[in-house]
DSSP file (Angstrom, degrees, kcal/mol; ACC not computed):
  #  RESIDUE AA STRUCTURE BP1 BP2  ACC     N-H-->O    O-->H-N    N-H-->O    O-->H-N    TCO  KAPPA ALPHA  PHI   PSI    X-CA   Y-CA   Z-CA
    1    1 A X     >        0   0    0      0, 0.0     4,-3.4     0, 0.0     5,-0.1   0.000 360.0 360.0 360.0 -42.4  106.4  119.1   75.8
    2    2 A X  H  >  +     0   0    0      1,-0.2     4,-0.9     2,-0.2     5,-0.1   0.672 360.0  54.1 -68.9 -20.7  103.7  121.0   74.4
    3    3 A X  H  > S+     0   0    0      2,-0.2     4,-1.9     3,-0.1    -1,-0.2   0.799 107.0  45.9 -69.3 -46.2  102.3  118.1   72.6
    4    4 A X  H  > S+     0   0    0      1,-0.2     4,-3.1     2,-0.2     5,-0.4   0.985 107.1  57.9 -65.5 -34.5  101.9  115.8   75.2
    5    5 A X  H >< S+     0   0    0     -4,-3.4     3,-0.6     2,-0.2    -1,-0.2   0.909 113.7  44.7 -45.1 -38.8  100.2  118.6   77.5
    6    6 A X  H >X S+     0   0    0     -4,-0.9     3,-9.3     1,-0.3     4,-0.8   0.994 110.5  50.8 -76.4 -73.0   97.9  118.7   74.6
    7    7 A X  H 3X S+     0   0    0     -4,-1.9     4,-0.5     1,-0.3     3,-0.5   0.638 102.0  69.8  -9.7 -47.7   97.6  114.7   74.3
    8    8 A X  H << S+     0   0    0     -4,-3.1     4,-0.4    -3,-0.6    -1,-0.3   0.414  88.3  63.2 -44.4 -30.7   96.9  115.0   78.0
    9    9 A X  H <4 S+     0   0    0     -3,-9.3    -1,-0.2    -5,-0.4    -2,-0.2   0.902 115.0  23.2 -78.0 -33.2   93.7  116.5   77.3
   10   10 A X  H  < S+     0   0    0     -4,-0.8    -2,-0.2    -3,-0.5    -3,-0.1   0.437 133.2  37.4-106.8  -3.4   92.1  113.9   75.6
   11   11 A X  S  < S-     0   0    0     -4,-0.5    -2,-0.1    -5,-0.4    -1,-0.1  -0.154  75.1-178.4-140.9  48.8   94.0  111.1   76.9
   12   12 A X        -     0   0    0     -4,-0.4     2,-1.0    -3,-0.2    -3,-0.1   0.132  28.7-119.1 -68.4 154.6   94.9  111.8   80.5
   13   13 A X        -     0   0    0     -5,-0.1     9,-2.7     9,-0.1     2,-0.2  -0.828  35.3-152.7-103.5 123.0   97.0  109.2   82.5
   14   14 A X  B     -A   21   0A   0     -2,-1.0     2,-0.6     7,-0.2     7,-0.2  -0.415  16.1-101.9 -85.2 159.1   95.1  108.1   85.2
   15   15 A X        -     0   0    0      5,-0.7     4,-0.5    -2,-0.2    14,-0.3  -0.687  21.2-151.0 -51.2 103.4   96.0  106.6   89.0
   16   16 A X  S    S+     0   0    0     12,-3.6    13,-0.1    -2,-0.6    -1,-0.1   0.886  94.7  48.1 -50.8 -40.2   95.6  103.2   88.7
   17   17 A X  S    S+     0   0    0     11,-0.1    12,-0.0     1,-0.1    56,-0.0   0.897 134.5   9.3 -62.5-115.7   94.5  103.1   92.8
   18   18 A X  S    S-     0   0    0     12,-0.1    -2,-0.1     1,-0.0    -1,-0.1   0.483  91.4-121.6 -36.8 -61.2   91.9  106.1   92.5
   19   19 A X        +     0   0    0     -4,-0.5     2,-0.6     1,-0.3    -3,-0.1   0.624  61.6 145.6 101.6  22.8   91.2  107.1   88.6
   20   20 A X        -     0   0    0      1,-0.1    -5,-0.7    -5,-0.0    -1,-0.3  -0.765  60.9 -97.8 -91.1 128.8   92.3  110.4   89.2
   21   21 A X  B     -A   14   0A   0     -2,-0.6     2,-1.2    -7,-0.2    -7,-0.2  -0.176  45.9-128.8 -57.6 117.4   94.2  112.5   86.5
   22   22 A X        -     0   0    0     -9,-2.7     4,-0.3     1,-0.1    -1,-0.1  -0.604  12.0-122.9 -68.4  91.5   97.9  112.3   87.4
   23   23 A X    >   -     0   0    0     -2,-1.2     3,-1.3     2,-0.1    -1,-0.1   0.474  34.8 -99.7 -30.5 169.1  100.1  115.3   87.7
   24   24 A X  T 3  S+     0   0    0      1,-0.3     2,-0.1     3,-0.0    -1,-0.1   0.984 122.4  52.9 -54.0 -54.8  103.3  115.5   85.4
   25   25 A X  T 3  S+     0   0    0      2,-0.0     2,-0.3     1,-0.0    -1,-0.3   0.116  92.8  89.8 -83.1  40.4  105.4  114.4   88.1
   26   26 A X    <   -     0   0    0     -3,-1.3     2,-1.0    -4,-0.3    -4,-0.1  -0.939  56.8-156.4-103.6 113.3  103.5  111.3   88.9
   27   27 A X  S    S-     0   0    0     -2,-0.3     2,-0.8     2,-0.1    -4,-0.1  -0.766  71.4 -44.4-108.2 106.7  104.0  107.6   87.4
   28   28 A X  S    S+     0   0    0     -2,-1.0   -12,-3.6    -6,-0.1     2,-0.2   0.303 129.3  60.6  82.2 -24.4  101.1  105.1   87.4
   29   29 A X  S    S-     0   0    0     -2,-0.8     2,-0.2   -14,-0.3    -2,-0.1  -0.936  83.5-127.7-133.9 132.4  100.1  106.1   91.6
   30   30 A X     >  -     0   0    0     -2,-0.2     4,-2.4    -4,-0.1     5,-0.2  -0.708  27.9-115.8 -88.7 161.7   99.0  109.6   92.5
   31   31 A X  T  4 S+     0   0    0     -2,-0.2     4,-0.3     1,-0.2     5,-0.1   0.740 116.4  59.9 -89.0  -7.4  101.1  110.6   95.2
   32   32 A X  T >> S+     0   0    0      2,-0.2     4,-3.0     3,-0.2     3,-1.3   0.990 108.2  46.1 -42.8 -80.4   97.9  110.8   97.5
   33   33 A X  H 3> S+     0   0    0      1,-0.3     4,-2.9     2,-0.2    -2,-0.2   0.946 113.1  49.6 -31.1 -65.0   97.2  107.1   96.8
   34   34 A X  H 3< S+     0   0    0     -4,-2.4    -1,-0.3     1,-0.3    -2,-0.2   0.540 107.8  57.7 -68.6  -3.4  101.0  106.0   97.5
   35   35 A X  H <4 S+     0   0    0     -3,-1.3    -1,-0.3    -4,-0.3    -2,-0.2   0.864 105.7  42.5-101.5 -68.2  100.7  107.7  100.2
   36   36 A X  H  < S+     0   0    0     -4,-3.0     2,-0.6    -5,-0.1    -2,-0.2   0.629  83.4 114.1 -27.7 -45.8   97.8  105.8  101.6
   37   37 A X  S  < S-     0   0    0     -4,-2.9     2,-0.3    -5,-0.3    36,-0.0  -0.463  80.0-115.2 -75.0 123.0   99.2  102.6  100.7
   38   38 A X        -     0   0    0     -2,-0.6    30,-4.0    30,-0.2     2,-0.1  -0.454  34.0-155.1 -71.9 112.4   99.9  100.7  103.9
   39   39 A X  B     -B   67   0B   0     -2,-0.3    28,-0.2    28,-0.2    27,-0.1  -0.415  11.2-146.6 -85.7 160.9  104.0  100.2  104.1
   40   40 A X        -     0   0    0     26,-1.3     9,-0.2    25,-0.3    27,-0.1   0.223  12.1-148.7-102.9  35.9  105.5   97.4  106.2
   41   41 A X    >>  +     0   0    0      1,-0.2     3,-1.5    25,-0.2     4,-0.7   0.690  49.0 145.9 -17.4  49.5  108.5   99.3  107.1
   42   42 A X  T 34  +     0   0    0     23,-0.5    -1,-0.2     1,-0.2    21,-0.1   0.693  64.0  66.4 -75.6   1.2  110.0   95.5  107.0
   43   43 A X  T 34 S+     0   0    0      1,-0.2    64,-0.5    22,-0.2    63,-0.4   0.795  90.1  58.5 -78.2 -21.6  113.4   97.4  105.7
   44   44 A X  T <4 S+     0   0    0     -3,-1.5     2,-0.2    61,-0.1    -1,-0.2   0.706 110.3  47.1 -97.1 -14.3  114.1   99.3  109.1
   45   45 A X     <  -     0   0    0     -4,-0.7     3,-0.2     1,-0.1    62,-0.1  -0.882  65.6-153.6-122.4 165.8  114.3   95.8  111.2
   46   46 A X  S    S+     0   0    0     -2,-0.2     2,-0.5     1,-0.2    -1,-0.1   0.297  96.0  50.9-122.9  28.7  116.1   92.8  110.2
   47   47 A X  S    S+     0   0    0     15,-0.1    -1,-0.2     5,-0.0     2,-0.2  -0.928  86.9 152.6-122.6 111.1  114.0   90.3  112.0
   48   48 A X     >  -     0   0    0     -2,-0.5     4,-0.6    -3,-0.2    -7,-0.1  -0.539  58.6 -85.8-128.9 171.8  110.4   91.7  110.4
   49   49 A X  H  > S+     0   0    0     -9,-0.2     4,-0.7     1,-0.2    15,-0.1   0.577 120.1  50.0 -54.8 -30.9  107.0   89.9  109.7
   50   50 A X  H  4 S+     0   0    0     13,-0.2     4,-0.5     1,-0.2    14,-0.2   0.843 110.1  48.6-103.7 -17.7  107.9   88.5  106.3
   51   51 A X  H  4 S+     0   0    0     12,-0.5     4,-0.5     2,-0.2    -2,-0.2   0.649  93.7  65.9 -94.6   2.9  110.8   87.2  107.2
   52   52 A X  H >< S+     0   0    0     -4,-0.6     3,-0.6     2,-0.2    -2,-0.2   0.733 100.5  67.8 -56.1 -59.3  109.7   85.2  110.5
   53   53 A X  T 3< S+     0   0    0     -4,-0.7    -2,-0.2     1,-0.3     4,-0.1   0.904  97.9  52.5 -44.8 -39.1  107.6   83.2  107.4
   54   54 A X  T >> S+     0   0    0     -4,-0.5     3,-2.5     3,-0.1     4,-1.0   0.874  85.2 112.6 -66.4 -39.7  110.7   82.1  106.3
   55   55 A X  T <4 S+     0   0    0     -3,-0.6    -3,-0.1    -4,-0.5     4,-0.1   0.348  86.1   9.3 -51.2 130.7  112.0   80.7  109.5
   56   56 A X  T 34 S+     0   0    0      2,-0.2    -1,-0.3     1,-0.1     3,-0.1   0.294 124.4  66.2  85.6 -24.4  112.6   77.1  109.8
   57   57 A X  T <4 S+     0   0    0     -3,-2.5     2,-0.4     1,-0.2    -2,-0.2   0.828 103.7  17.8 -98.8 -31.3  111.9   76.6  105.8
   58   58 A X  S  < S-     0   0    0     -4,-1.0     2,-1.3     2,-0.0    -2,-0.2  -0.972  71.2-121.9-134.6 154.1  114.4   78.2  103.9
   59   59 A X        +     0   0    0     -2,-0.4     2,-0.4    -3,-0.1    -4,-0.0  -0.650  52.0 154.6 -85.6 107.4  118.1   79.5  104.9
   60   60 A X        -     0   0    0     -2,-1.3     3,-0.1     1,-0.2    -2,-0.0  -0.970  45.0-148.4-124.6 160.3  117.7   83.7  103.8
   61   61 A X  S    S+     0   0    0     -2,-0.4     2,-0.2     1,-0.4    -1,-0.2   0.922  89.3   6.6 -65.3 -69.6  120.0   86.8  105.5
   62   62 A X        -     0   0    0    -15,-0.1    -1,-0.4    45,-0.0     2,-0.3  -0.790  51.6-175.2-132.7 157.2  116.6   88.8  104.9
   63   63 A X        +     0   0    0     -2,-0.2   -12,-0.5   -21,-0.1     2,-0.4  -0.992  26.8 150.9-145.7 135.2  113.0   88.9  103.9
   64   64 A X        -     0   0    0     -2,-0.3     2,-0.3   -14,-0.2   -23,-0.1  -0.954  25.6-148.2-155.6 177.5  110.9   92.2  103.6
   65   65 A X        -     0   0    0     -2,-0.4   -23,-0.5     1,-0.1   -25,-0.3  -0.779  12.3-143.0-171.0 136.3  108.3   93.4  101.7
   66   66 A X  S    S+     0   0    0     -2,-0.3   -26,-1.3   -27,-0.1     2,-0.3   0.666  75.2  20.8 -99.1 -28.5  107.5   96.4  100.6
   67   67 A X  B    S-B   39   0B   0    -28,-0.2     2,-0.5   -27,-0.1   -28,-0.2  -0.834  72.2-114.4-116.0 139.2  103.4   96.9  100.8
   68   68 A X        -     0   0    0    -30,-4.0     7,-0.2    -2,-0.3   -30,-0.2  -0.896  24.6-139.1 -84.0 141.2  100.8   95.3  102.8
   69   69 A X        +     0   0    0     -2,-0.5     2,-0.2     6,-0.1     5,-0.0  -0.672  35.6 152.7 -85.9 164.6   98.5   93.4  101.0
   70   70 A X    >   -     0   0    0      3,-0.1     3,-1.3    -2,-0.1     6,-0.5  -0.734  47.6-125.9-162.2 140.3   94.9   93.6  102.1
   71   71 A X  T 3  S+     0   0    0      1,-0.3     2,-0.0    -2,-0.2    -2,-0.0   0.728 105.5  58.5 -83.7 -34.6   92.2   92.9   99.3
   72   72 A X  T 3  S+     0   0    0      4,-0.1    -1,-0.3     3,-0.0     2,-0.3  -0.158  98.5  56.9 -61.6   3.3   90.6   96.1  100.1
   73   73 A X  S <  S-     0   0    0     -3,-1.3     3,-0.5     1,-0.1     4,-0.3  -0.785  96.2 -76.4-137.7-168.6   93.3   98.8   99.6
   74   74 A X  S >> S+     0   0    0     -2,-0.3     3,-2.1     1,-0.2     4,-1.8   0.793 120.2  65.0 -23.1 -62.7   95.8  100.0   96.8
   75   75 A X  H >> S+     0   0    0     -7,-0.2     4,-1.9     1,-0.2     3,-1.4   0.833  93.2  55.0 -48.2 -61.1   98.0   97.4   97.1
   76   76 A X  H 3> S+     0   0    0     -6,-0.5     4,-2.0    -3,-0.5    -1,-0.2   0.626 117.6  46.1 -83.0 -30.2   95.2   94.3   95.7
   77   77 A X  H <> S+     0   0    0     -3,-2.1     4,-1.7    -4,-0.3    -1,-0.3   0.859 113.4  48.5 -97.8 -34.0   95.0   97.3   92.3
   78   78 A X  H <X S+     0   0    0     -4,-1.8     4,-2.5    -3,-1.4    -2,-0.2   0.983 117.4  39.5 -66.6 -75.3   99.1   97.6   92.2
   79   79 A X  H  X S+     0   0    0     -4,-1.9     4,-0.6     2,-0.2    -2,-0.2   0.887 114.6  52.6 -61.5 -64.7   99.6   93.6   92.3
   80   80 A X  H >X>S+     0   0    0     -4,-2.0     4,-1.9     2,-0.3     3,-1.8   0.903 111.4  48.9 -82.2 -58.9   96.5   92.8   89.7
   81   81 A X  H 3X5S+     0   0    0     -4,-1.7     4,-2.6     1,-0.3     3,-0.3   0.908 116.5  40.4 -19.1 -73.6   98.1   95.5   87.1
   82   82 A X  H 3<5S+     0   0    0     -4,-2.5    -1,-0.3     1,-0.2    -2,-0.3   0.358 128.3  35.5 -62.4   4.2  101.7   93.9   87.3
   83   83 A X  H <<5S+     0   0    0     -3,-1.8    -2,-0.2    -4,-0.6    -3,-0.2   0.807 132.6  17.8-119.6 -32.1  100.2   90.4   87.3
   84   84 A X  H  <5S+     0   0    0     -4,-1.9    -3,-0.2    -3,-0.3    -2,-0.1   0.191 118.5  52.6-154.4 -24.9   97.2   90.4   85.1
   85   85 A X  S  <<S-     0   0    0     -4,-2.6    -4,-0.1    -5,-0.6    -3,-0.1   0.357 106.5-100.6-133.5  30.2   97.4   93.7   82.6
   86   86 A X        +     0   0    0      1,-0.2     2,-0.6    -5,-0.0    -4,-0.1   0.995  62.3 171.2  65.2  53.4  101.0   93.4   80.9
   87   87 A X        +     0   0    0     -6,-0.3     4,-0.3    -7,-0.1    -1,-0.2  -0.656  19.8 140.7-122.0  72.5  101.8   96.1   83.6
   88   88 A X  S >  S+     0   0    0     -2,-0.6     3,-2.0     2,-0.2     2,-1.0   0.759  70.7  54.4 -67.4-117.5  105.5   95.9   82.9
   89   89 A X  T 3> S+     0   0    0      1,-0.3     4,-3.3     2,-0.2    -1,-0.1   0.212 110.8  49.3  75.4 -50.0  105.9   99.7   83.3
   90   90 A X  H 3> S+     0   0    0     -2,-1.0     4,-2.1     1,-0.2    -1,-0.3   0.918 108.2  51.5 -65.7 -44.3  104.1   99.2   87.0
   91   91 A X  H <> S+     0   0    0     -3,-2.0     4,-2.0    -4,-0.3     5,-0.4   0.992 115.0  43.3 -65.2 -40.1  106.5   96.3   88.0
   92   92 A X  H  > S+     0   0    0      2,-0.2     4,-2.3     1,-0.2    -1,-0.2   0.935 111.7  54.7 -77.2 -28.7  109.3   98.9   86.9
   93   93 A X  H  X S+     0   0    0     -4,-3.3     4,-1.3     2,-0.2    -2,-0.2   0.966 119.2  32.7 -48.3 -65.3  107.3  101.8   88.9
   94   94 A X  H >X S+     0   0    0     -4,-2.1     3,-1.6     2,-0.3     4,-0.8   0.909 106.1  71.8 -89.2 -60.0  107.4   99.6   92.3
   95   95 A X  H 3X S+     0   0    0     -4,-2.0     4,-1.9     1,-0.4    -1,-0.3   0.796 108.2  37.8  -0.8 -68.4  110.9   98.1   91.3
   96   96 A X  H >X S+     0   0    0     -4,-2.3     4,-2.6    -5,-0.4     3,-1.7   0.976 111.5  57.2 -82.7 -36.0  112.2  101.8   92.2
   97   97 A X  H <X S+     0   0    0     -3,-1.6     4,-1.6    -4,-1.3    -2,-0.3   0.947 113.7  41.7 -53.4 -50.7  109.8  102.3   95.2
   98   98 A X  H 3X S+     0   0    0     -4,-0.8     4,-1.1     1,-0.3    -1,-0.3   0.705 107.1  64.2 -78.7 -10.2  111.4   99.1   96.5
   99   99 A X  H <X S+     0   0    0     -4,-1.9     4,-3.7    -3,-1.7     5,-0.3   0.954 105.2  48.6 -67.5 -51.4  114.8  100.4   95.4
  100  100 A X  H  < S+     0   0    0     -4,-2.6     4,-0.5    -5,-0.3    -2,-0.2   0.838 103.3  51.8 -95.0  -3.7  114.4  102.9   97.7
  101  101 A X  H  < S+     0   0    0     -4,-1.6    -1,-0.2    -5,-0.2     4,-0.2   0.533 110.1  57.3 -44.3 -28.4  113.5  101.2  100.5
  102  102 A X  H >< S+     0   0    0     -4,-1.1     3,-3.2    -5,-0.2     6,-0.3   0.963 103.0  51.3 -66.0 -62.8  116.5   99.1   99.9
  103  103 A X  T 3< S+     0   0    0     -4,-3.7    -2,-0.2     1,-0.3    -1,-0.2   0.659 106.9  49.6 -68.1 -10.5  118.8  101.8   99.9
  104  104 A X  T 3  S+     0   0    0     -4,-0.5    -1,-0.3    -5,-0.3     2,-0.2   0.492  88.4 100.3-104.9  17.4  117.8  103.4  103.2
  105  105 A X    <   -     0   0    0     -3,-3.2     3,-0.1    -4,-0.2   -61,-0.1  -0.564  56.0-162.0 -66.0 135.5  118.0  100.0  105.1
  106  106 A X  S >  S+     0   0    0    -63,-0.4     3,-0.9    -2,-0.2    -1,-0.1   0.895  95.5  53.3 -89.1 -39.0  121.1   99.7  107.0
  107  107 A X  T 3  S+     0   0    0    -64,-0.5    -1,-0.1     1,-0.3   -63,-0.1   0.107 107.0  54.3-136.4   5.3  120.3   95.7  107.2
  108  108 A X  T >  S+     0   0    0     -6,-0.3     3,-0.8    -3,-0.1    -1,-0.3   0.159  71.5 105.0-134.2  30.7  119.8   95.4  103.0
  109  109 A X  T <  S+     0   0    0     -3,-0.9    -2,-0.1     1,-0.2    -1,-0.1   0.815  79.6  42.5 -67.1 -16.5  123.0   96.8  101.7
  110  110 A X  T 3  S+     0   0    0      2,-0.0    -1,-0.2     0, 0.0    -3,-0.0  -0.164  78.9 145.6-111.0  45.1  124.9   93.5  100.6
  111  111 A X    <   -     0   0    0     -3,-0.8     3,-0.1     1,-0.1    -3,-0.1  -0.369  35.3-164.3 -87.2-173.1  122.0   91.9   99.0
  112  112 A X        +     0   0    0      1,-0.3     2,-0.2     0, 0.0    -1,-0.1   0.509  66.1   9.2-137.3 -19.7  122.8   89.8   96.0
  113  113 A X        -     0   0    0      2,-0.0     2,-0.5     0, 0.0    -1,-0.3  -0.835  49.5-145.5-172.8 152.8  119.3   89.5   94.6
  114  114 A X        -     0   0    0     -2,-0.2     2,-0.2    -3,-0.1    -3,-0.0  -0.853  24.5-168.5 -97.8 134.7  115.5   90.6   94.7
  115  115 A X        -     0   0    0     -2,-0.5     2,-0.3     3,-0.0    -2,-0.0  -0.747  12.8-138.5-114.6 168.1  112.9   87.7   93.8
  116  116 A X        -     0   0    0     -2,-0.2     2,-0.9     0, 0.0     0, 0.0  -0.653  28.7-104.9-119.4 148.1  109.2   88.4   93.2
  117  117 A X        -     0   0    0     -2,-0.3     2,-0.1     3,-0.0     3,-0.1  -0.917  47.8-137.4 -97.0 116.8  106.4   86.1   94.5
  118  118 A X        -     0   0    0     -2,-0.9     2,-0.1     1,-0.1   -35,-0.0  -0.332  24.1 -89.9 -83.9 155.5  105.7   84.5   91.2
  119  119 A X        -     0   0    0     -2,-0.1     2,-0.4     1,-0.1    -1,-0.1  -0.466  54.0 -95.9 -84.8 145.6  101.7   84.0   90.1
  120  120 A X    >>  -     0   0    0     -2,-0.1     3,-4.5     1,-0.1     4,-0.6  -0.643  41.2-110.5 -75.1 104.7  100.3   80.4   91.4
  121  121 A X  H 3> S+     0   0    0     -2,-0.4     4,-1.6     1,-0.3    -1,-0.1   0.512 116.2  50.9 -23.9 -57.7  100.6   78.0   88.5
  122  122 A X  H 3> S+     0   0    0      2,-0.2     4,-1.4     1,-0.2    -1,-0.3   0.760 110.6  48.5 -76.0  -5.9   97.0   77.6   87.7
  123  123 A X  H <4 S+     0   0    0     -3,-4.5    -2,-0.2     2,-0.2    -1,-0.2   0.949 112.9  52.2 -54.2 -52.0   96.3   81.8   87.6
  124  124 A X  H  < S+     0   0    0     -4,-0.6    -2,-0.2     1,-0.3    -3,-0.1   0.918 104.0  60.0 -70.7 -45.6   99.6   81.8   85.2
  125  125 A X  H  <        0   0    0     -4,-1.6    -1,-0.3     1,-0.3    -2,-0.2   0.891 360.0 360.0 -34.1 -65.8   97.5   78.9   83.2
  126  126 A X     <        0   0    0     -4,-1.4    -1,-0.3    -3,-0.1    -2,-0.2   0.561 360.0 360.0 -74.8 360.0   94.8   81.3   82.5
């Protein structure tokens, strides 16, 4: 424990969002930042904005999503990490934010799987 504080001096773990030195109990987002980052509370309804997209194209129970994007906020810095800088560790960071959005939905208890909006075949190219 005493090694990392020291490690910590010269190698602080930053915010991805902000750049701000992260407290112990803080992973990847200072809780300022996560805080800030605009949620779509599409878990508390079960006819939401992101699932109204679906309608008419594919048969789903439910559709949610956990952030908004907007090119301009948190979110745009979250998504370009997990997509773009081998930010497995992030994907597992938001993987439990969304876990626990799951688990206080009355309207996502029986799900049977979570999918990702997968990167647009000619990004993945480069």
């Amino acid at each position: 424990m005493l090694l990392n504080d020291f490690i910590a001096l010269f190698y602080p773990d930053l915010c991805l969002v902000c750049g701000n030195n992260l407290l112990k109990h803080e992973e990847y987002i200072c809780i300022t930042c996560l805080h800030k980052t605009p949620k779509t509370n599409c878990f508390k309804q079960r006819e939401n904005e992101v699932s109204k997209i679906f309608w008419g194209r594919s048969k789903l129970e439910n559709a949610a999503a956990l952030f908004t994007f907007n090119k301009d906020r948190n979110t745009k810095k979250l998504i370009h990490t997990l997509k773009y800088e081998e930010g497995g560790n992030v994907g597992v960071f938001l993987g439990k934010q969304l876990a626990f959005a799951i688990k206080e939905s009355e309207f996502f208890k029986s799900i049977d799987i979570v999918i990702a909006v997968p990167l647009h075949p000619k990004k993945n190219k480069k």
